[in-house]
C-alpha positions, 0 to 999 in steps of 0.5 A, spaced: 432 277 140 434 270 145 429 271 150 432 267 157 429 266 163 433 265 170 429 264 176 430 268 182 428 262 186 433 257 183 439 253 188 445 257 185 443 264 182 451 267 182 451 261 177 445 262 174 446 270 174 454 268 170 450 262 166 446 268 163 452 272 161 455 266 158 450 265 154 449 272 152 456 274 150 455 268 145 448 270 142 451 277 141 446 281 147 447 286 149 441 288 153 438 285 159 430 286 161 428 284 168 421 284 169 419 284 177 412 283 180 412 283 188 407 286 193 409 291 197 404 293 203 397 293 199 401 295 193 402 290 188 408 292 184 411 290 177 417 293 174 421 292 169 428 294 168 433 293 162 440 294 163 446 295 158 451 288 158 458 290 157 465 288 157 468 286 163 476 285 161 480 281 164 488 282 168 491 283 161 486 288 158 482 284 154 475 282 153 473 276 158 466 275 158 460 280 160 458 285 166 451 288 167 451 296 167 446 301 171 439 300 168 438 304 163 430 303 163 425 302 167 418 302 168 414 300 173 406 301 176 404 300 182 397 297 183 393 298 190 389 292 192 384 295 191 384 295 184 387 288 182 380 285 180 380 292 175 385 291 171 387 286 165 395 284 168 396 283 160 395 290 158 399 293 163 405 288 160 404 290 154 404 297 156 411 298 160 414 293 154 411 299 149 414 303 154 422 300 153 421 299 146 419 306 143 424 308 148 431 303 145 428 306 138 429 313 140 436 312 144 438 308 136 437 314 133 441 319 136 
C-alpha cells in the first residue's frame, strides 16, 4: 500500500488528479480510496469511496497509463449537529475502513 494524498484545494487539481495516476501506475496500484467530510444542511458527512484503476489505452491499442473506474465501494455516515460532540471521528474512520477492508478480502475470493 502507497498511500498519497491530493488536495482538493490545491492550484491545478486535473494535473494533480493526472500526477496521482503517474505515480500509481509506477507503484502498481491498482485501487483509489477517497475519503470525504463535508457538511451538508445540519448533517456532517463522511464518505469514503474506492475505485478500481484501470488501463487507459491509447490510439494504437496498447496500455498508455491509468483511468479511474466506477467506485466499486463506498461507505458513508452522516452525522446530525446534534450528535457531533458524541461521537469519537476516530472510531467512525476506522469502522468505514474496516468496512472497505472485509469487503476488498471478500471480492479476492471469489
Amino acid at each position: 500500500m502507497h498511500p498519497t494524498t491530493a488536495s482538493s484545494q490545491q492550484i491545478a487539481p486535473q494535473a494533480a488528479g493526472h500526477a496521482l495516476l503517474v505515480q500509481a501506475d509506477k507503484l502498481g496500484c491498482r485501487t483509489l480510496v477517497e475519503t470525504a467530510v463535508f457538511a451538508e444542511a445540519d448533517t456532517l458527512v463522511l464518505r469514503l469511496r474506492a475505485y478500481p484503476l484501470l488501463p487507459q489505452l491509447g490510439d494504437a491499442g496498447s496500455v498508455v497509463g491509468l483511468r479511474i473506474g466506477t467506485p466499486s465501494f463506498v461507505t458513508q455516515r452522516e452525522v446530525p449537529a446534534a450528535a457531533l460532540l458524541r461521537i469519537r471521528p476516530e472510531l467512525l474512520a476506522a469502522q468505514m475502513a474496516a468496512e472497505y477492508v472485509q469487503g476488498d478480502s471478500q471480492r479476492e475470493r471469489r
